[in-house]
Structures are given as structure tokens and as C-alpha cells.
MIRO-555550 format. One line per field, with one value per residue (C-alpha): x, y, z; residue in three letters. Coordinates in Angstrom, 3 decimals. Each point is the difference from the previous one (the first is absolute). Last residue first. Example, Ala and Ser with C-alpha at 12.3 -4.5 7.8 and 13.67 -1.06 7.14 Angstrom:
xx: (13.670 | -1.370)
yy: (-1.060 | -3.440)
zz: (7.140 | 0.660)
residuo: (SER | ALA)
***
This chain:
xx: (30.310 | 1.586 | 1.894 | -0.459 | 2.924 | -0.930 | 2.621 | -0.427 | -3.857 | 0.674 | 1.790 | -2.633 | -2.948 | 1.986 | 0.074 | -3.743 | -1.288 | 2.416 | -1.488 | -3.562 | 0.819 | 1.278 | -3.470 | -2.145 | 1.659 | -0.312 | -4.000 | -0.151 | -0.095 | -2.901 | 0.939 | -2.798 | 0.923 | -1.416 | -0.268 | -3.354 | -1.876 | 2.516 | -1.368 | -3.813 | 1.120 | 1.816 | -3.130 | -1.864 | 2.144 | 0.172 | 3.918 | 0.024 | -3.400 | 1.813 | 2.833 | -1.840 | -1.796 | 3.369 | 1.897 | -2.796 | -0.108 | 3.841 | -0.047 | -2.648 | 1.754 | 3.215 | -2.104 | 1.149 | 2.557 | 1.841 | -3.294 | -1.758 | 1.555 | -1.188 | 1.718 | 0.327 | 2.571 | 1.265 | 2.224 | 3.417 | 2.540 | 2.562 | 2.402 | 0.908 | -1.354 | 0.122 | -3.738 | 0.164 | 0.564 | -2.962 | -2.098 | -1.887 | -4.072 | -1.680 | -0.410 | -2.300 | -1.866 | 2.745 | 2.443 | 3.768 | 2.512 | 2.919 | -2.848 | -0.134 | -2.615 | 0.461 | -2.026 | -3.615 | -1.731 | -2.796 | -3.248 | -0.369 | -2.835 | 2.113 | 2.373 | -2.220 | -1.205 | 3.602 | 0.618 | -0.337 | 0.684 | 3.454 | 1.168 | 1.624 | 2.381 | -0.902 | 0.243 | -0.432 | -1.615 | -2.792 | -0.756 | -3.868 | 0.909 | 3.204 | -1.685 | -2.601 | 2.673 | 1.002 | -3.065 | -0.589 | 3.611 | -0.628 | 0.365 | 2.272 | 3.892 | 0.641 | 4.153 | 2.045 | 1.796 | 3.419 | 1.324 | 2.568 | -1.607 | 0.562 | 0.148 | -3.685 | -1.014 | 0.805 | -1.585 | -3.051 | -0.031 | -0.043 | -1.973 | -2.897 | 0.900 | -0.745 | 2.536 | -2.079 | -3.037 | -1.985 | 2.209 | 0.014 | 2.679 | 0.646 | 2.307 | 1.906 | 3.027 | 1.983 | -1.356 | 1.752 | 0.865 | -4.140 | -0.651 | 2.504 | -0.641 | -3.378 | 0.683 | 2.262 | -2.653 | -2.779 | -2.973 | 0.313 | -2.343 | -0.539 | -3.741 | -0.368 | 1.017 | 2.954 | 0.115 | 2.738 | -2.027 | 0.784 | 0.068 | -1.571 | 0.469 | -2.839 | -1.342 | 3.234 | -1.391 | -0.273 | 3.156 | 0.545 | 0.519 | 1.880 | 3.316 | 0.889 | -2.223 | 1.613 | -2.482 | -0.233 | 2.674 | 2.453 | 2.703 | -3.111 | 1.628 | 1.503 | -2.591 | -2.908 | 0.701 | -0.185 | -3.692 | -0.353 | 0.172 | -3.639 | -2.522 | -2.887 | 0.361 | -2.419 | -2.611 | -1.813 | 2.962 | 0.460 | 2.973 | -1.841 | 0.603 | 3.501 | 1.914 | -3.486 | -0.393 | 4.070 | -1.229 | -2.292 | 2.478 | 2.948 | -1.906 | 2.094 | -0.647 | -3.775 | -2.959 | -1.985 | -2.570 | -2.051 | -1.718 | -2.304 | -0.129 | -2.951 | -0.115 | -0.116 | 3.790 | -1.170 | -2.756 | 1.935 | 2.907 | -2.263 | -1.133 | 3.801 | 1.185 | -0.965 | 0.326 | 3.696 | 0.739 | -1.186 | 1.650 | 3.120 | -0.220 | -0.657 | -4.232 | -0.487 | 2.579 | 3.186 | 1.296 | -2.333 | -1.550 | -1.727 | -2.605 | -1.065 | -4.045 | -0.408 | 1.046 | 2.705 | 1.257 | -1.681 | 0.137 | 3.966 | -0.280 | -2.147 | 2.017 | 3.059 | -1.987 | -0.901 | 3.394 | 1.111 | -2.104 | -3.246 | -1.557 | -3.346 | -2.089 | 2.196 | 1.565 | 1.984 | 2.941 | 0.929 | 2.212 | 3.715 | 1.995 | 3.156 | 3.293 | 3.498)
yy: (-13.639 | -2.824 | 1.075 | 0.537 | 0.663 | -1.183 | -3.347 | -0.731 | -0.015 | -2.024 | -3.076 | 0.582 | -0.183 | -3.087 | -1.856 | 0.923 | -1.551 | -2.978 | -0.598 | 0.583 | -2.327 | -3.045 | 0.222 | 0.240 | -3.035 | -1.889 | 0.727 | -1.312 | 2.033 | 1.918 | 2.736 | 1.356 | 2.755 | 3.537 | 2.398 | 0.954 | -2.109 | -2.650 | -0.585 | -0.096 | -2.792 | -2.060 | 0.643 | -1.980 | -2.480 | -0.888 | -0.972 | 2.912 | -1.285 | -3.566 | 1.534 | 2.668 | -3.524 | -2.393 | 2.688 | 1.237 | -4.198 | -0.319 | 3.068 | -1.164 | -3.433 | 1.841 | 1.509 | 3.777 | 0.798 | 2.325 | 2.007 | -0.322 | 1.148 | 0.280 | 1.666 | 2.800 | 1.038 | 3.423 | -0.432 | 1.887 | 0.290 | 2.025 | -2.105 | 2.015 | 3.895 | 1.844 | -0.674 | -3.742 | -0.404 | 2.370 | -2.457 | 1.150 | 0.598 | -1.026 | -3.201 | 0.793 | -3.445 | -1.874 | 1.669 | 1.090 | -1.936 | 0.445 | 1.402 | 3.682 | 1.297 | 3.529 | 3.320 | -0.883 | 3.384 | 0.645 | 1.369 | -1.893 | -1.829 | -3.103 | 1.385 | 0.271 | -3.546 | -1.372 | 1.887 | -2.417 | -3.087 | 1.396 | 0.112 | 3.512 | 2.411 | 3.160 | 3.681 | 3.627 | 0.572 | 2.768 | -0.560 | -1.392 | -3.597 | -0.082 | 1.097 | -2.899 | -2.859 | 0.531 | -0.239 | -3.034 | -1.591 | 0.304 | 2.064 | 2.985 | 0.949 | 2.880 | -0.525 | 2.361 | -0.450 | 0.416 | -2.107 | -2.601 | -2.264 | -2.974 | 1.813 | 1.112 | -3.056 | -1.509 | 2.512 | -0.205 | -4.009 | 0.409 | 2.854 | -2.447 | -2.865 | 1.668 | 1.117 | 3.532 | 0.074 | -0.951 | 1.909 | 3.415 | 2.035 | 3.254 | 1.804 | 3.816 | -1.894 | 0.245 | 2.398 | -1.185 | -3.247 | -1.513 | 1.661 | -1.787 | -3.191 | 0.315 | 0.121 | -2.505 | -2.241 | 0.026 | 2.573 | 2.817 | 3.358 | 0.520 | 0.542 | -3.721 | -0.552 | -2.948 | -3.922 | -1.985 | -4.011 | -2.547 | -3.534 | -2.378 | -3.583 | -1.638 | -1.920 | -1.361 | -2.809 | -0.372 | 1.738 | -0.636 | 3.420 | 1.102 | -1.088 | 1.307 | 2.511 | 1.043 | 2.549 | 3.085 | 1.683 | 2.283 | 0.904 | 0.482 | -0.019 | -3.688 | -1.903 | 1.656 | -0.501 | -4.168 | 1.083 | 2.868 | -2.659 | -0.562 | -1.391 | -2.143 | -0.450 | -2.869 | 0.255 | -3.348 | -2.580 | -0.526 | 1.577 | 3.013 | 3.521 | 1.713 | -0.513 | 0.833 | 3.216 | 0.555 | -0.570 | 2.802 | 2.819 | -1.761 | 0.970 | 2.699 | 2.352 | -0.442 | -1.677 | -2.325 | -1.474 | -3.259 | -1.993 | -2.067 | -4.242 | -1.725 | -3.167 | -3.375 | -0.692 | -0.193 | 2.337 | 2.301 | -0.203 | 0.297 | 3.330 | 1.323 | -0.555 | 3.267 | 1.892 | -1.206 | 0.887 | 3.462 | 0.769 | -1.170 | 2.260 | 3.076 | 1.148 | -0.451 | 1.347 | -1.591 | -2.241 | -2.818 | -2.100 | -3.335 | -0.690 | -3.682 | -0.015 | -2.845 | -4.013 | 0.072 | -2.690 | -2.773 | -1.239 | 0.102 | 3.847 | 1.144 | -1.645 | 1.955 | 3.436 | -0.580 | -0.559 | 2.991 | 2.259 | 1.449 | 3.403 | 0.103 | 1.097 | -0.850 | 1.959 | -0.882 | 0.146 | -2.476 | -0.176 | 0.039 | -0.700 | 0.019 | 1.684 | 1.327)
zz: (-44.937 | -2.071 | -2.885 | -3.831 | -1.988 | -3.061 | 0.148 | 3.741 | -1.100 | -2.610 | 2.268 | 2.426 | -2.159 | -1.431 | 3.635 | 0.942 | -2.845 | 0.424 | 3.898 | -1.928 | -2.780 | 2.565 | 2.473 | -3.431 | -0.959 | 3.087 | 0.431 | -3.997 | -2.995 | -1.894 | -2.770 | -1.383 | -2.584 | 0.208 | -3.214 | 0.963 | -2.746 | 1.023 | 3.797 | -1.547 | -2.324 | 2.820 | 2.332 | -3.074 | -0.663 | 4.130 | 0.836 | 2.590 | 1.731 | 0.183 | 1.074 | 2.805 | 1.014 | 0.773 | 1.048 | 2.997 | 0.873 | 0.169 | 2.217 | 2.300 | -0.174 | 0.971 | 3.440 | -0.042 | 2.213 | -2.511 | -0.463 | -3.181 | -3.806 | -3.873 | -2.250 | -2.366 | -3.337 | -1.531 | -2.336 | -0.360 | -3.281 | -1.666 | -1.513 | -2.676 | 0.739 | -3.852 | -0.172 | -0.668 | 3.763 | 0.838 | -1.700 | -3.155 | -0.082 | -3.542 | 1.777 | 2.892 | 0.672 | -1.598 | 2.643 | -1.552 | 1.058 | 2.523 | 2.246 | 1.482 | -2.760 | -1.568 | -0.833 | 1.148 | -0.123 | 2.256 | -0.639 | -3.207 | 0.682 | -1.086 | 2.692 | 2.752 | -0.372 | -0.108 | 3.179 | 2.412 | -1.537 | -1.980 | 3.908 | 0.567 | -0.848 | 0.736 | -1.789 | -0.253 | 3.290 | 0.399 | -3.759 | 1.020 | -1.706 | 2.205 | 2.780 | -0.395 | -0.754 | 3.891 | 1.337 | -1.507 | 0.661 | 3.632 | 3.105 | -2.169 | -0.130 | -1.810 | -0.483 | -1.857 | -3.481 | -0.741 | -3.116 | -0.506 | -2.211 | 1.495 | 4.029 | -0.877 | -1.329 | 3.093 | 2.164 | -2.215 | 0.211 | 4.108 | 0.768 | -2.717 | 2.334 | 3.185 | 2.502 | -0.182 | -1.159 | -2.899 | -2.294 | -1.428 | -1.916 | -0.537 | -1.973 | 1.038 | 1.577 | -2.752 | -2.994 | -3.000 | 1.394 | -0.334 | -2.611 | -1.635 | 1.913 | -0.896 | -3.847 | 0.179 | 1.198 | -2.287 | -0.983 | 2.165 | 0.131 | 3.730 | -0.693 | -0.554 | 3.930 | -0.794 | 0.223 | 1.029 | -0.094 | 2.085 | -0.726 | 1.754 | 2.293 | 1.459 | 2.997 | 2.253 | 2.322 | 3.967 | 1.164 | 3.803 | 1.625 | 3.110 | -1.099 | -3.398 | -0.169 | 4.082 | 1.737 | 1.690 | -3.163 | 1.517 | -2.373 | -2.741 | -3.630 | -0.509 | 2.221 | -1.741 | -3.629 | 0.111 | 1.539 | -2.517 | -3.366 | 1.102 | 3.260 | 0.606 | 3.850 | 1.229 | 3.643 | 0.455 | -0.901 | 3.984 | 0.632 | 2.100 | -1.223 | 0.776 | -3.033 | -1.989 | 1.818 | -0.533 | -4.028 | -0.221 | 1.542 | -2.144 | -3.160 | -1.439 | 3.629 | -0.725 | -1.041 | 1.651 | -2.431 | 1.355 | -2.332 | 1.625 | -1.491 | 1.101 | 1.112 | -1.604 | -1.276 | -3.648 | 0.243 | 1.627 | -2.854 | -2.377 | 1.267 | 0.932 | -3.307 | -2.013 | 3.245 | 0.763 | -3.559 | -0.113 | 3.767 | -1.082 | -3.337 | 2.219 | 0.131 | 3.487 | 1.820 | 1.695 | 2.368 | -0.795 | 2.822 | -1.017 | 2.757 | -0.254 | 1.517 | 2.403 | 0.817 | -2.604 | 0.284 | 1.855 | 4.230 | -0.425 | -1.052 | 2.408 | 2.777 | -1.251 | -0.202 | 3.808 | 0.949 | -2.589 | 2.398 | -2.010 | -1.353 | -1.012 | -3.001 | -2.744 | -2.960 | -3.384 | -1.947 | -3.086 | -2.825 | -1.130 | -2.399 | -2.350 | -1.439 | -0.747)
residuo: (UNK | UNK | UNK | UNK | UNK | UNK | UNK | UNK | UNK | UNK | UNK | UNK | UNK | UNK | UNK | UNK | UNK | UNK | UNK | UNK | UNK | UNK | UNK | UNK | UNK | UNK | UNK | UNK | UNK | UNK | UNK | UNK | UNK | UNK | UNK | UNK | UNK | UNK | UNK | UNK | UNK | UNK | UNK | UNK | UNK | UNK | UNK | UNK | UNK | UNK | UNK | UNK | UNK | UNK | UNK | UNK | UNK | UNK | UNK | UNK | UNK | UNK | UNK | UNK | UNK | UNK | UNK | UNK | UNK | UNK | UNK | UNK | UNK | UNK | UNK | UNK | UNK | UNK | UNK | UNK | UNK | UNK | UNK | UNK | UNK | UNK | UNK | UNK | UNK | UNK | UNK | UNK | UNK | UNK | UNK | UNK | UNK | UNK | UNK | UNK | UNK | UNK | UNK | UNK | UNK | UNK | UNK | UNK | UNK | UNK | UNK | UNK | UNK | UNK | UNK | UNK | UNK | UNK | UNK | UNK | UNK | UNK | UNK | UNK | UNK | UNK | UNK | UNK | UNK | UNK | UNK | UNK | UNK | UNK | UNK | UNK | UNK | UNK | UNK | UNK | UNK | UNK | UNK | UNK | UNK | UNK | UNK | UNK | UNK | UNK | UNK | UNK | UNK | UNK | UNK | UNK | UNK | UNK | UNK | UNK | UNK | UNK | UNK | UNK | UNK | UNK | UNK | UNK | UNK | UNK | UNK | UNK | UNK | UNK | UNK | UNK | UNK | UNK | UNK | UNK | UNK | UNK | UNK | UNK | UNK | UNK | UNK | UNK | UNK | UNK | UNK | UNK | UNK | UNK | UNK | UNK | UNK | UNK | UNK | UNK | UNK | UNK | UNK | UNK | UNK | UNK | UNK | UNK | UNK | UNK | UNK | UNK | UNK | UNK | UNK | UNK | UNK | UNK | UNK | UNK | UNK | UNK | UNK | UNK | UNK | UNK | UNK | UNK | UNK | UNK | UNK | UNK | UNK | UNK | UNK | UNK | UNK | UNK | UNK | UNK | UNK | UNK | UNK | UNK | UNK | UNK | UNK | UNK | UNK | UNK | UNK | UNK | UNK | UNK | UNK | UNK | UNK | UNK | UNK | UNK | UNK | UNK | UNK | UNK | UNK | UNK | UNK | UNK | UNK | UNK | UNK | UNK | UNK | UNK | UNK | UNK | UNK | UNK | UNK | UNK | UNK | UNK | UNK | UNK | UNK | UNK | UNK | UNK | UNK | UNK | UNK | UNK | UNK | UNK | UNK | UNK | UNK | UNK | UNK | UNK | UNK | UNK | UNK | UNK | UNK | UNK | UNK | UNK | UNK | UNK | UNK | UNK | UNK | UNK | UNK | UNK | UNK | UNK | UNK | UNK | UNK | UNK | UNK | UNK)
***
């Protein structure tokens, strides 16, 4: 599974979609682009949406203000952005949690599928199961050992609920059959700092997040949840080669406006997010954290979120998870 996202941003003053739509045919964009994110500062869609969000303003003309809404695994930031004027000045960047959403919340305000136009995808990345060093694991087994010798006495912390990271621990917990309870947090920060401090005994999490913490050693990275092993972590194994074939989940952003918005608005957004994408030295920065760039048209991000939110069914039928 994969891809991107990017973009999330403030204005002054609020305006009617007539007056957005005038704005828009006089010159796009004619103020400040506010890119909303769902989530803290500090997550791996935030990272990326603040390396490109300069160049992007200089591109377009206007600056770019990052916006961070967190809560409710990113739906509460993306109903502002369903509700905000279609006229290109208020954009959703948003993760694997927006194909999550529809499966686990009964009564989601808003349609993904209907109520947002996709603009680009913006990266896909690994995630990385990683343990609180004073827990004493070193791979995979070993957790799951732990993990079944005391069931329902290990933690584990995720960036809130319906969020990727609830997601891939849910799955891995139905792989390897363990019981583990839920510590859901407002982002992937805060939840990477209990498992550093020992008050939750593990995550797993975007390999961008926590690579730093790792290398410092105060967390220890115990699996990856690609098919292959990362070339920025190597001496890490997959889950799948740790006695769990097939085992994989990738955490991946995109880009979205309003379902209303103008399509050359949309066509213009794709055509500058690409070219900032396709940028050697935003490419370089992307791999250093384990992130890919993974730019595709308007159409194509449209088709991968409806088949996003099609597989995240089919597995959550498969672990049990329901809507509530």
C-alpha cells in the first residue's frame, strides 16, 4: 500500500464559494493557500508538507500556512477542509487514515470518496515496530512471546485512534495472534514519547519519525512492515521475514481540495506539488527518512484512494475490526 500527501494552511477571512469562484477565474491563487493536516506537527505528513510547502509558495506566489488539526484519526481536520470554500485556498494533506476512516467510524460527516477531489498522492513509507529499550526485545518473536505470556498486560501507542499506526498494530496484532491494549495518542510524536519513557511498550510508526530516536538509541527498531527490507535501515528485517509471510502495510499521504474545486485549480496544484515531488534534492531529503515520492495524476489519486479504502475493508473484515 502507498503514497502522498502535502499541504495545510490558514487565511484571514472566510468566503462564500461564489466569491471563491470569482477569485479563482480572476488568477489562482489570489491569497495565502492553507494546507490543513489532521494531525501534529512533527508526523511524517507533517515533515514532508513542511519541506515542500516553501517552494511550493514561491511557485504558486503566495504563501503556503500549515495548518495542524488533530484529532478523531484525522477526520476532525479533513470535515474543515470538506466544508471550506472550493476555491483551491483551503487543501487537506492527509495519510493511510482517510481510506481508514470510512471503515471504522459508522458515522463519518463527510464522504472521501465524494466530498474530496484528490490533487496528487506525495509519498509512500514503511513503518517501522519499534520497542521502549527497557522492555528488553530485540526482534519479533521475542515480542510476541512476551507479548502471549502476559495477555493483555502490553501497551501500545499510536497517533490516535483510526490512524494508520491503530491500524498496522491491529493488524499485526491479529498476524501474530497476541493481546495487546490500545493507548491511543493526538499524533505519532506523542505517541513515540511514551514508548521512549517505558509507559507504553511499543508503536509502530513511520520509519521518518522515529528514525532519529532510534539512532539515539532510545527506541528500539525491531522489524519493518515492507516486503523488503529499507536501504536506509537495512540491518532491520521485515515482519514478513520474521516468521509472518506476507505481512505488509505502508503508510502513504496525499494531497486533496473540496469536491467543487475549479479542475484547472486542481490541474494547476498537480502540476506544482509534481514538479516539487520530481525535485533531486526534495527526492534526497524524502529517502534519508525512508519516504519515497510517489506523484500521480488527479485521476490516479481519485482510483488509489477508492482501492485504499476497498483493502482496509477487506482486512479489517479479516481482523475483526468493526465500525463503531
Amino acid at each position: 500500500m502507498p503514497l502522498p500527501l502535502l499541504l495545510a494552511a490558514a487565511c484571514g477571512q472566510a468566503v462564500s464559494p461564489a466569491q471563491g469562484a470569482v477569485d479563482t477565474a480572476s488568477g489562482y491563487p489570489s491569497r495565502p493557500v492553507r494546507i490543513v493536516i489532521g494531525f501534529t506537527p512533527g508526523g511524517q505528513p507533517d515533515i514532508v508538507a513542511r519541506m515542500i510547502a516553501p517552494r511550493l509558495g514561491e511557485a504558486l506566489g503566495q504563501q503556503i500556512v500549515i495548518d495542524n488539526r488533530p484529532g478523531a484519526g484525522g477526520t476532525l481536520g479533513t470535515k474543515i477542509v470538506v466544508d471550506a470554500a472550493p476555491d483551491g485556498h483551503t487543501l487537506l494533506v492527509s495519510s493511510s487514515s482517510h481510506a481508514i476512516a470510512p471503515v471504522i467510524y459508522a458515522k463519518l460527516p463527510y464522504d472521501p470518496l465524494k466530498d474530496l477531489a484528490g490533487i496528487t498522492t506525495h509519498y509512500t513509507a514503511a513503518y517501522v515496530l519499534v520497542a521502549s529499550p527497557p522492555l528488553n526485545v530485540k526482534s519479533v518473536a521475542e515480542l510476541v512471546a512476551l507479548a502471549k505470556a502476559s495477555p493483555g498486560k502490553i501497551n501500545y501507542s499510536s497517533a490516535g485512534t483510526g490512524s494508520g499506526t491503530h491500524f498496522a498494530a491491529e493488524v499485526f496484532k491479529q498476524a501474530t495472534h497476541i493481546d495487546a491494549v490500545h493507548i491511543p495518542y493526538k499524533g505519532i510524536p506523542e505517541a513515540l514519547t511514551d514508548v521512549v519513557a517505558g509507559r507504553v511498550q511499543f508503536t509502530i510508526a513511520p520509519l521518518g519519525s522515529s528514525l532519529s530516536m532510534i539512532r539515539e538509541g532510545r527506541l528500539r527498531s525491531i522489524a519493518v512492515t515492507s516486503l523488503k527490507r529499507l536501504a536506509v535501515h537495512p540491518a532491520v528485517p521485515t515482519v514478513a521475514e520474521s516468521g509472518y509471510p506476507g505481512f505488509h502495510w505502508n503508510a502513504w499521504s496525499a494531497v486533496f481540495a473540496p469536491a467543487k474545486t475549479r479542475r484547472a485549480t486542481i490541474d494547476k496544484l498537480n502540476r506544482e506539488i509534481v514538479r516539487q515531488l520530481d525535485d533531486a534534492d526534495i527526492r534526497q531529503r524524502m529517502t534519508a527518512l525512508g519516504i519515497e515520492a510517489a506523484p500521480v495524476t488527479p485521476a490516479q489519486t481519485d482510483q488509489f484512494v477508492a482501492s485504499q479504502i476497498a483493502l482496509v475493508k477487506q482486512l479489517a473484515h479479516k481482523a475483526g475490526i468493526q465500525a463503531r
